[in-house]
N, CA, C and O of each residue as an XYZ file, in Angstrom:
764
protein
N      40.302     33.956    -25.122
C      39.601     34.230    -23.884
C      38.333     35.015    -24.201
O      38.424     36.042    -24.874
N      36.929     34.502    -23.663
C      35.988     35.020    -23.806
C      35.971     36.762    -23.098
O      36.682     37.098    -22.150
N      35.144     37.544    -23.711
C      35.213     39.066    -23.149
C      33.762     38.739    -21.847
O      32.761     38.063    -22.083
N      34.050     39.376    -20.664
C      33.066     39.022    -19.645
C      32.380     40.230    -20.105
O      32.854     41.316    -20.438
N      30.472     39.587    -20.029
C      29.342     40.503    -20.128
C      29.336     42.063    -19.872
O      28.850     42.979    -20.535
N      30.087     42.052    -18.609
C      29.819     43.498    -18.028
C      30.748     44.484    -18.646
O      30.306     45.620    -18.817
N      31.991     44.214    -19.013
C      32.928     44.520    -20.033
C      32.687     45.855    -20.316
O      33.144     46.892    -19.835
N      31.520     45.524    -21.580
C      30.981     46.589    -22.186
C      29.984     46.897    -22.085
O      29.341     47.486    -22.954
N      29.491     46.494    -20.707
C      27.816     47.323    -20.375
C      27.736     48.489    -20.402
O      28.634     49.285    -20.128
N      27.001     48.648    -20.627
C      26.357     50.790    -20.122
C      26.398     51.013    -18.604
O      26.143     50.220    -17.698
N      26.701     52.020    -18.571
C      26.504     52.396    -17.173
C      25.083     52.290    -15.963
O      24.048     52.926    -16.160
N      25.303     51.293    -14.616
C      23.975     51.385    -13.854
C      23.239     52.565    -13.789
O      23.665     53.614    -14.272
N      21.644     52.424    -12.954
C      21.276     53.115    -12.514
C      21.957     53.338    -11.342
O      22.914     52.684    -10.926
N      21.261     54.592    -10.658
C      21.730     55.319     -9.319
C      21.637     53.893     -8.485
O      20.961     52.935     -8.859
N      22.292     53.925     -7.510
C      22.424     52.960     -6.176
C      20.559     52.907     -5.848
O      19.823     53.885     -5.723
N      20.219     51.614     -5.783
C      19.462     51.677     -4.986
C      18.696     51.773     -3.642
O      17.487     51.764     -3.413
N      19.957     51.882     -2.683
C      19.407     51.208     -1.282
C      20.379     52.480     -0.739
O      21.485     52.390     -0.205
N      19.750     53.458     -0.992
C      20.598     54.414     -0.193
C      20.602     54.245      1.220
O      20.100     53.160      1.513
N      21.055     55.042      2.420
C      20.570     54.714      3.624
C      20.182     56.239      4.494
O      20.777     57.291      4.265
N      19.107     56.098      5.481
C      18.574     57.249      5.590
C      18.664     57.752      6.826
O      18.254     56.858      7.565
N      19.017     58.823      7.562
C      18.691     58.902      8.984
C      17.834     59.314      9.326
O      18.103     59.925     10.360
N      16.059     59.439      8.912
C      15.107     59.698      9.136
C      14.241     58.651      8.660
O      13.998     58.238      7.527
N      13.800     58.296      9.902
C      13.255     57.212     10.292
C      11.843     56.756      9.667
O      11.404     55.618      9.829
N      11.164     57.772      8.925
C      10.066     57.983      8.477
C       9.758     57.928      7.154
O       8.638     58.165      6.704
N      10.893     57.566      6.394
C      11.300     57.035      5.190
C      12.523     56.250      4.709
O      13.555     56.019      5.339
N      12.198     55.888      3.471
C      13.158     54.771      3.381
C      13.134     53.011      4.071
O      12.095     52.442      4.406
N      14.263     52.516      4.141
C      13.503     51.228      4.868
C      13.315     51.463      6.600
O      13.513     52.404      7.368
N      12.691     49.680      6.765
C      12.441     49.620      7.920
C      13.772     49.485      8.735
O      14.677     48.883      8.158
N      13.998     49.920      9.889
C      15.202     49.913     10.702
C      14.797     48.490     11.307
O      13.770     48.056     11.829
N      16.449     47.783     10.913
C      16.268     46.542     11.131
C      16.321     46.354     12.910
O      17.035     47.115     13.563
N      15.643     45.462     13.470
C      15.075     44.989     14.783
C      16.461     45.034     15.798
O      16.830     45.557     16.849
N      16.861     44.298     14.946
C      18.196     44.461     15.840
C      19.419     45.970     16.235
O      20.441     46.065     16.915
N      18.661     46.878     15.437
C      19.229     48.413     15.682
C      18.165     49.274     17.053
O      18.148     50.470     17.345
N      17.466     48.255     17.593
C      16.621     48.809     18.618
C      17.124     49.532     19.915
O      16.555     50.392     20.587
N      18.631     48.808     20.118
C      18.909     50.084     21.384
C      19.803     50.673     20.605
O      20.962     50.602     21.014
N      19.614     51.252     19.573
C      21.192     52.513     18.825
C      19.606     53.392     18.334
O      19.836     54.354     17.601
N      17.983     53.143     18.678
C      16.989     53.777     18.017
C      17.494     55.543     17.873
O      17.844     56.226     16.911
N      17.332     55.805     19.233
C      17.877     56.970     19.872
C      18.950     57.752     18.768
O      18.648     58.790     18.179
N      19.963     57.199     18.650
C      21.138     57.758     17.582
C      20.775     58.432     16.271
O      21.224     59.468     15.781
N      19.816     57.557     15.805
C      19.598     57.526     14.297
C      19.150     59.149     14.041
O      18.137     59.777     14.351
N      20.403     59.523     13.320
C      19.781     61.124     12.803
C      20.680     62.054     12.414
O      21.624     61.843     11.652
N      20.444     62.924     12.848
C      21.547     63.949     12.180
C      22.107     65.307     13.695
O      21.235     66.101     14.048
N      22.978     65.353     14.125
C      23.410     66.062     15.366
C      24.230     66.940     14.646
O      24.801     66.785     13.566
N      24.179     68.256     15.723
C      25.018     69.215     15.291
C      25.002     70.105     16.648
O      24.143     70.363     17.491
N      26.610     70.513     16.421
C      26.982     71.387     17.961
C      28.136     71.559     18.098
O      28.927     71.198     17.226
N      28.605     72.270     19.445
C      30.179     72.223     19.688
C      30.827     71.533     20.687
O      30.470     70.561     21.353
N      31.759     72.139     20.688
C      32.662     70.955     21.546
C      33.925     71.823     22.354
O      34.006     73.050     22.319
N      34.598     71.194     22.866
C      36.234     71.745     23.671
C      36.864     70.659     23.428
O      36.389     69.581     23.786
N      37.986     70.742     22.809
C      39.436     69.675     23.145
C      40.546     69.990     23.181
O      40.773     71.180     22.963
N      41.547     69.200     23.429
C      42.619     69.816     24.395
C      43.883     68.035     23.866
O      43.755     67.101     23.074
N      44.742     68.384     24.688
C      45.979     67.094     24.946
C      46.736     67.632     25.631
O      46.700     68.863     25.632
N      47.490     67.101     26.285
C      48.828     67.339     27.275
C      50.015     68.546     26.438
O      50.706     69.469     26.869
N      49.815     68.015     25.215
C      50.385     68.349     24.253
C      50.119     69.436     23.295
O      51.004     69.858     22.550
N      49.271     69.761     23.297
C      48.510     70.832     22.173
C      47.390     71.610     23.156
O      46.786     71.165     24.132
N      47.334     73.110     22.454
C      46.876     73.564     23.150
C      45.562     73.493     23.011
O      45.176     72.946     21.978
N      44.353     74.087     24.122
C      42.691     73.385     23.842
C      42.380     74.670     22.589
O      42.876     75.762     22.311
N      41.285     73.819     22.074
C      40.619     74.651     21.383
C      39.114     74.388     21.149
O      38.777     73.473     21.901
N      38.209     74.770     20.501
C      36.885     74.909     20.638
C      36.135     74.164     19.081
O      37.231     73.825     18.635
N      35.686     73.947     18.585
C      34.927     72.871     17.158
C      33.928     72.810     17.296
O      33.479     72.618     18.426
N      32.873     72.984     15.879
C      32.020     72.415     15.491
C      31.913     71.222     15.142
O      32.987     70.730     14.797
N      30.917     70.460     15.085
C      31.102     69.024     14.621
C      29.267     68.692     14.000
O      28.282     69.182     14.552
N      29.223     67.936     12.991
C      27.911     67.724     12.950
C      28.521     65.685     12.999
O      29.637     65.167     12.966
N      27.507     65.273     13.063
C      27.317     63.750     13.754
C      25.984     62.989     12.916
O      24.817     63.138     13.279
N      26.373     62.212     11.819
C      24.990     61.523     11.142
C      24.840     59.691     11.468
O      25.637     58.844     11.063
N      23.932     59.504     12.073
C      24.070     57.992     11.990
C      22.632     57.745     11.221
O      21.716     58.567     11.233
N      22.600     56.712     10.676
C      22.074     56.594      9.184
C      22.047     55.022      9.105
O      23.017     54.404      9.544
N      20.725     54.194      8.438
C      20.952     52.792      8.527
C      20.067     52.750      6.590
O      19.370     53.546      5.962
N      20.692     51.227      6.279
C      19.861     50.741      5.285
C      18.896     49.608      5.443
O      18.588     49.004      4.416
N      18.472     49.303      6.370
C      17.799     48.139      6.547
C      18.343     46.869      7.421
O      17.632     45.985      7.898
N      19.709     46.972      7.522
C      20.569     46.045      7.715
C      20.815     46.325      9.316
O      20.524     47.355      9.923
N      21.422     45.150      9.832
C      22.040     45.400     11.088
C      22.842     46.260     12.079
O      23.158     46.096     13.257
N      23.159     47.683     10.767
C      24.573     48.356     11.734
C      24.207     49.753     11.405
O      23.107     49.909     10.873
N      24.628     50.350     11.534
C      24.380     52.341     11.255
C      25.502     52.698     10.869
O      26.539     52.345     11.431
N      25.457     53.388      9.938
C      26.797     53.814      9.299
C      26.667     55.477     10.066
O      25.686     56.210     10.190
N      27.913     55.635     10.430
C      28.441     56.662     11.064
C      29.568     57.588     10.168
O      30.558     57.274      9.508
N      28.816     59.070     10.528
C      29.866     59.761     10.361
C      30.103     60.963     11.296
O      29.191     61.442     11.970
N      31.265     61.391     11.308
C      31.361     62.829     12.068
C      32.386     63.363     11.051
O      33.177     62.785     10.306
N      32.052     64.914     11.313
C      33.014     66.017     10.552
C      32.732     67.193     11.675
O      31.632     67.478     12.148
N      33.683     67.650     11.907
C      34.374     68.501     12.830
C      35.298     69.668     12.080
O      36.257     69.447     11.340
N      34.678     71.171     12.523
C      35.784     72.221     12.045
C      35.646     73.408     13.624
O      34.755     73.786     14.385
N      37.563     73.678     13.390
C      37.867     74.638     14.165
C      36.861     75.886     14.332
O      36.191     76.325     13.397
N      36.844     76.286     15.354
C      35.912     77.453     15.609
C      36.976     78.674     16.678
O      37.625     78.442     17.698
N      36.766     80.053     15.857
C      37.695     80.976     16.671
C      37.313     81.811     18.129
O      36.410     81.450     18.885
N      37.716     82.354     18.233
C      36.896     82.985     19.963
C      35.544     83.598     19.607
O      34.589     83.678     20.380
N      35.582     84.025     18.332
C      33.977     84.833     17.972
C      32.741     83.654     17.410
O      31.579     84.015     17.218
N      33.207     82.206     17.190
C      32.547     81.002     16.932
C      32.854     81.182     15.597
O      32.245     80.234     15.103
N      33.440     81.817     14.590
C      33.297     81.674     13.287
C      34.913     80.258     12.933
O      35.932     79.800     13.449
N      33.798     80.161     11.345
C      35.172     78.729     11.444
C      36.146     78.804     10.578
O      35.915     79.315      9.483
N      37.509     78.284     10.910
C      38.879     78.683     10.998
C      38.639     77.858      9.990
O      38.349     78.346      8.898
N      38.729     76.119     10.197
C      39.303     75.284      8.703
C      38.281     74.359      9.470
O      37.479     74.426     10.401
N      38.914     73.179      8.262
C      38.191     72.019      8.653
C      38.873     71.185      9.658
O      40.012     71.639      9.767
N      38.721     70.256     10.383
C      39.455     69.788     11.338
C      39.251     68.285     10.983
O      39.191     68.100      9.767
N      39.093     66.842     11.976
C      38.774     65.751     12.107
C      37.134     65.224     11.529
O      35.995     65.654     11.712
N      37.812     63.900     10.635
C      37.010     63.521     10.223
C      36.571     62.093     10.833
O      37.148     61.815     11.884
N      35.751     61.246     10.406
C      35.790     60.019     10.471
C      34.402     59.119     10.357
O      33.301     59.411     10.824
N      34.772     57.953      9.608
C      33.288     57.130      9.163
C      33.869     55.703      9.970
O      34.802     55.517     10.750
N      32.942     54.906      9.435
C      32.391     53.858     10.443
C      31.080     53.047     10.103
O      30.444     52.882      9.062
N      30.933     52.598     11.431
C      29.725     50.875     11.705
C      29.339     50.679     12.869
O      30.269     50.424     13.635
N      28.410     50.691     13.291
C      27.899     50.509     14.432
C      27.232     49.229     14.405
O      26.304     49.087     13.608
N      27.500     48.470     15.008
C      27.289     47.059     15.243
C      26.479     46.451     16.760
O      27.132     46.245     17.783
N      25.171     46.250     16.685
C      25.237     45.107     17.910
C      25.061     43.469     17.465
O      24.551     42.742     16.613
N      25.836     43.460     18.636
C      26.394     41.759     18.882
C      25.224     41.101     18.645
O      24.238     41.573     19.210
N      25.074     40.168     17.985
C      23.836     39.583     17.743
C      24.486     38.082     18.145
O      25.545     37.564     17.790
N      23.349     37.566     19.089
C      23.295     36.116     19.462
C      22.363     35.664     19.850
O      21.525     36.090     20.646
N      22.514     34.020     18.866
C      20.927     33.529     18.433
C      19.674     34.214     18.000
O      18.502     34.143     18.372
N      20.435     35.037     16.908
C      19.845     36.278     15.997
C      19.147     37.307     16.733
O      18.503     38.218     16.213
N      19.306     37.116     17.952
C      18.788     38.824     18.919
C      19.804     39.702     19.689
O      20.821     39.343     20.282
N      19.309     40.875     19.544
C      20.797     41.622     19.637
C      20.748     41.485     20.791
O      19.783     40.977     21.362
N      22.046     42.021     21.513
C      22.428     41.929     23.287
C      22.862     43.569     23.492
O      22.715     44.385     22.583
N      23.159     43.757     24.208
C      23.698     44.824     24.449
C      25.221     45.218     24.184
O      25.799     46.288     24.372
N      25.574     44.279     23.798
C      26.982     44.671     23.396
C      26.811     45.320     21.996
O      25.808     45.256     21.285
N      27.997     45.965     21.731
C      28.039     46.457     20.392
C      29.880     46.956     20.355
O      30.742     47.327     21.151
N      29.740     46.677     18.925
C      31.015     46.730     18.017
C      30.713     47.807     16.801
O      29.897     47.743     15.882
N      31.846     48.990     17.205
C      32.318     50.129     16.534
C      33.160     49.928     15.670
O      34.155     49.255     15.934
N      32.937     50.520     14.310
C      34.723     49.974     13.655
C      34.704     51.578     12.913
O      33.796     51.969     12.179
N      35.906     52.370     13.289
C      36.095     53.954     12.591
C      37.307     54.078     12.316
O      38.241     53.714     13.031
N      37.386     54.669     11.126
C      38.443     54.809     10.266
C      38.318     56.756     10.002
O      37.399     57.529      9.731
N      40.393     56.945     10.374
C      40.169     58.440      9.735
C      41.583     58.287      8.922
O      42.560     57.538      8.941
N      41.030     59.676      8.044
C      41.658     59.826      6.923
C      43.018     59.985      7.144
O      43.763     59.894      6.168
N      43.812     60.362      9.018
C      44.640     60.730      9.288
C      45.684     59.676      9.681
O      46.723     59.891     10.305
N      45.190     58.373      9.163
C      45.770     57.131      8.923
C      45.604     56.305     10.271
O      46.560     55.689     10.742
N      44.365     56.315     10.866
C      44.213     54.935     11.757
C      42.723     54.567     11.754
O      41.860     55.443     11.710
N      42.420     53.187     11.804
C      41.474     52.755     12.222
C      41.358     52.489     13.733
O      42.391     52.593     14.395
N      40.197     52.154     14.356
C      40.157     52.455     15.523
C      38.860     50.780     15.554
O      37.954     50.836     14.721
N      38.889     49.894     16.196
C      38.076     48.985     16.338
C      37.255     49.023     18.287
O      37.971     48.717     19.240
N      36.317     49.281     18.414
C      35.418     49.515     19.829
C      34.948     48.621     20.322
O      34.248     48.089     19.461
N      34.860     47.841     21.632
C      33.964     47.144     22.189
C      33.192     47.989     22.979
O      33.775     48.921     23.534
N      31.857     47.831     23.159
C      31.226     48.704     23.875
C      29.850     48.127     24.801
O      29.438     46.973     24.685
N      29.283     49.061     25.653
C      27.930     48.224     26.235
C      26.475     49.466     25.856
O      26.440     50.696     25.903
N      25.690     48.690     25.585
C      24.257     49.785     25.073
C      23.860     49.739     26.645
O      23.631     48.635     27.138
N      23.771     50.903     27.445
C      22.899     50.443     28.659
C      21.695     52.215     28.403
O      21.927     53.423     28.367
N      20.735     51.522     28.314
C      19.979     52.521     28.108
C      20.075     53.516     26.873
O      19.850     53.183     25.710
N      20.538     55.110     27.406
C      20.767     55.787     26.584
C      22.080     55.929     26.554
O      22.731     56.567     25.726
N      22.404     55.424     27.321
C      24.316     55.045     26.998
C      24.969     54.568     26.427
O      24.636     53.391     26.288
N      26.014     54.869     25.835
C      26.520     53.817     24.942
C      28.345     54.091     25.573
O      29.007     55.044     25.161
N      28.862     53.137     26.528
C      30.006     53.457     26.239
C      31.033     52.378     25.538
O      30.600     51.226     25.524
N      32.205     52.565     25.013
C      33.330     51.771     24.682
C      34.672     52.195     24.865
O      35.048     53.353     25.048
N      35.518     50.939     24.785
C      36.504     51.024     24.492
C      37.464     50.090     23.734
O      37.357     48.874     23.575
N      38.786     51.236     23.142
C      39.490     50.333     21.912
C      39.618     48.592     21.843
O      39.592     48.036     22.941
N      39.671     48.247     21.365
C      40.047     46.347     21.246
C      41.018     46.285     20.593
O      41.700     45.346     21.002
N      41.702     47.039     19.360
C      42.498     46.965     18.449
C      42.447     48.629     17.661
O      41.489     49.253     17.203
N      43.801     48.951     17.745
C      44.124     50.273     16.537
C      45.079     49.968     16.184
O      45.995     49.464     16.834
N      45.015     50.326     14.622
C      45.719     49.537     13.421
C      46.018     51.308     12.578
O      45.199     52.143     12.192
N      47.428     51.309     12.562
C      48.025     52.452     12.226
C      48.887     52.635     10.902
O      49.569     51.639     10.657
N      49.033     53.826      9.864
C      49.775     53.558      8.577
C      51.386     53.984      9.568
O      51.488     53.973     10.795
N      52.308     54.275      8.711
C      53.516     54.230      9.415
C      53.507     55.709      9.420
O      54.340     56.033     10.266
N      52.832     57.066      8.749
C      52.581     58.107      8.904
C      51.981     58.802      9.731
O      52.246     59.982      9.960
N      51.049     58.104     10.305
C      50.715     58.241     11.147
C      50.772     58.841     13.141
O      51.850     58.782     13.734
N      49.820     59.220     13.681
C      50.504     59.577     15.155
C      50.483     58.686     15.982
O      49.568     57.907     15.717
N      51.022     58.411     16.839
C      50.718     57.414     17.452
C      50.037     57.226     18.821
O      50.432     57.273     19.985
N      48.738     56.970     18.158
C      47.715     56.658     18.981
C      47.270     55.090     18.891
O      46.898     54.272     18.049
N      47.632     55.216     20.758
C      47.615     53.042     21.346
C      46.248     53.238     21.879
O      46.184     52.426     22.801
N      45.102     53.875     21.807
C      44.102     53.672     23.091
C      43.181     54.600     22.742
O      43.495     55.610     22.113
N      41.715     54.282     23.198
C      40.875     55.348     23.061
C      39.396     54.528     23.858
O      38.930     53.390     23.915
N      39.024     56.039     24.439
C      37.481     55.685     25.216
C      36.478     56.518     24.855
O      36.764     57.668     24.524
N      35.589     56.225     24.858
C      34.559     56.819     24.476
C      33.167     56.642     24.854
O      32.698     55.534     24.591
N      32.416     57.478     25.405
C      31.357     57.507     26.541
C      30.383     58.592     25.336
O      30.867     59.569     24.765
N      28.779     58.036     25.157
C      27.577     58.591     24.249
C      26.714     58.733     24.760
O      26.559     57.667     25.357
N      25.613     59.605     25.093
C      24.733     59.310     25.951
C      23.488     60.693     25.395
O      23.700     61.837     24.995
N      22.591     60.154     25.544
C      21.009     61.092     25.018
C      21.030     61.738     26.513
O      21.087     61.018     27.510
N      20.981     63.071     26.577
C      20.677     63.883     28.043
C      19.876     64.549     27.424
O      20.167     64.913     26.284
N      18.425     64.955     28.110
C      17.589     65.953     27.290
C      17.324     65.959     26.136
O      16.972     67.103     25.848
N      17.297     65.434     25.443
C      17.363     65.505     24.225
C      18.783     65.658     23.135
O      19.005     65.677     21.924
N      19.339     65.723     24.083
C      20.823     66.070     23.514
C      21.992     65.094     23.202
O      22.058     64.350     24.180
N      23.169     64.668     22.088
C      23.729     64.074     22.078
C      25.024     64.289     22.785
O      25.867     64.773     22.030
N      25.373     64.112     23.800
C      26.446     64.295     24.650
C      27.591     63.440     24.175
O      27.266     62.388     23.624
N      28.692     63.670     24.275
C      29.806     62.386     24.374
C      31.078     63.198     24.948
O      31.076     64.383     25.282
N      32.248     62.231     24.991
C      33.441     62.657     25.512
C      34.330     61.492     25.132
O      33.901     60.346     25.261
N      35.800     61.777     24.574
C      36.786     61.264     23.889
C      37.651     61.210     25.000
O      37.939     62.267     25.563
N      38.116     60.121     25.407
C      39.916     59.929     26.072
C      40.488     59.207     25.353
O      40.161     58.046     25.110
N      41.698     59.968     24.785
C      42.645     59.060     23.755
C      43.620     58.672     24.431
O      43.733     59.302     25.483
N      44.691     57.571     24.197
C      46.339     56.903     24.825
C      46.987     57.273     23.358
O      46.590     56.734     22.325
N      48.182     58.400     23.398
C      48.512     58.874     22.299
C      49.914     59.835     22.792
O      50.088     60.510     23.806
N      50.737     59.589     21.694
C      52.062     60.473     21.671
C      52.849     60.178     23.111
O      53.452     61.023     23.772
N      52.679     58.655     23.454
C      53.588     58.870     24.572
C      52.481     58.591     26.199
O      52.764     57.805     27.103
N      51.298     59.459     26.140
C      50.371     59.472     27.102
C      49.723     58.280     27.453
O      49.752     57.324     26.678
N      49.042     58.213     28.714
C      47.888     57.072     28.870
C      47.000     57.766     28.406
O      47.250     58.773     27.744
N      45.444     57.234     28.745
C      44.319     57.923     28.306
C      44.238     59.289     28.995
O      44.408     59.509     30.194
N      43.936     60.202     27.990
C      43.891     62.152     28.840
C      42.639     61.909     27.917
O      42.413     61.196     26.939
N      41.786     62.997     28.809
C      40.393     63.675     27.752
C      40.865     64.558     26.658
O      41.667     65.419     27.018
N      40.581     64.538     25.544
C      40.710     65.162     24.205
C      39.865     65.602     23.754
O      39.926     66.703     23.208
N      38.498     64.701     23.846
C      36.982     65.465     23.148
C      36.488     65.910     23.947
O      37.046     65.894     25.044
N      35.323     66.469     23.811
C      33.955     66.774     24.789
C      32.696     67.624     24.087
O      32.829     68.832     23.887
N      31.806     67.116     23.826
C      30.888     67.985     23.138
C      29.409     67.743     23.234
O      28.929     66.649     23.532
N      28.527     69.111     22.895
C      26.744     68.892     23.141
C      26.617     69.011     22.106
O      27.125     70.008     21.593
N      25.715     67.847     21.078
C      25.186     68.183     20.258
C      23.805     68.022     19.828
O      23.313     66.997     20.297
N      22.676     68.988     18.771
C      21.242     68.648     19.255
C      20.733     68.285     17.365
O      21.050     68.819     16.301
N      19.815     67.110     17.738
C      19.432     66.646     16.380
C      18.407     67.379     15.959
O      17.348     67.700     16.499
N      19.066     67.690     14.484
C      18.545     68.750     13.410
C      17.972     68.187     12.593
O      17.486     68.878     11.698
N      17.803     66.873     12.551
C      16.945     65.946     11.342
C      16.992     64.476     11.920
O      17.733     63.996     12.777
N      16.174     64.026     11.330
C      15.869     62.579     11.716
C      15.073     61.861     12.362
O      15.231     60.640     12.396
């Protein structure tokens, strides 16, 4: 059996096509990311959440959406506990992702498709509508490890107010229909 080329190559250069959330370098934001323009950047702020079940508590969260040229924005959020004096306790909820609009007859529509994955063993798949500075959705499919909690449902409402990245979380979880869980202001620090 022949040994394949790469076998024993040397190691690449760095990645080329990093992806950027500042709009002013790097590539061009592809045409079809025109109503997610708004998003693209870097957010940071707090929040309140709560469940039927657990008691509320208060979080930081910073929020990056970030594109390479291509059709979708890669998403992330990271979230840590915050105590009554705002200082932070641990780290809390994570989660990455894709932001997708529906493209037909290669121009986007207003629909758009979310796909987020957390480390706490579920993916979460979104249908959603771009109306303006709005963006809301909801679940289509959550796909769970067997470790996991069990969460059937989730909504989620985004929206630019003032300058500000607003949103709010209702999860279907542990038994519940949809209850509010998230809620948070956050204001872009780059991008």
């Amino acid at each position: 059996m022949e040994t394949p080329p790469w076998l024993n190559a040397p190691p690449v250069e760095e990645y080329p096509y990093e992806e950027t959330h500042d709009l002013r370098v790097g590539p061009d934001l592809h045409p079809g990311l025109l109503g997610l323009l708004p998003y693209v950047g870097v957010w940071r702020g707090r929040g309140r959440g709560g469940y039927p079940d657990i008691e509320d508590f208060d979080f930081a969260q910073e929020i990056r959406f970030s594109h390479d040229g291509r059709p979708f924005l890669f998403y992330e959020s990271r979230t840590w506990l915050l105590d009554g004096d705002s200082k932070p306790i641990r780290p809390a909820s994570r989660e990455v992702g894709w932001w997708r609009p529906v493209m037909v007859n290669g121009q986007a529509g207003d629909d758009v498709e979310v796909l987020l994955t957390m480390p706490t063993g579920f993916l979460e798949l979104y249908m959603g509508q771009i109306d303006g500075l709005k963006v809301e959705m909801s679940t289509d499919a959550l796909v769970r490890t067997p470790t996991a909690k069990e969460v059937t449902g989730g909504h989620r409402l985004y929206g630019i107010v003032e300058g500000a990245l607003l949103y709010a979380y209702d999860m279907a979880a542990m038994g519940h229909g949809l209850q509010p869980h998230l809620s948070a202001r956050l204001i872009r620090v780059a991008g």
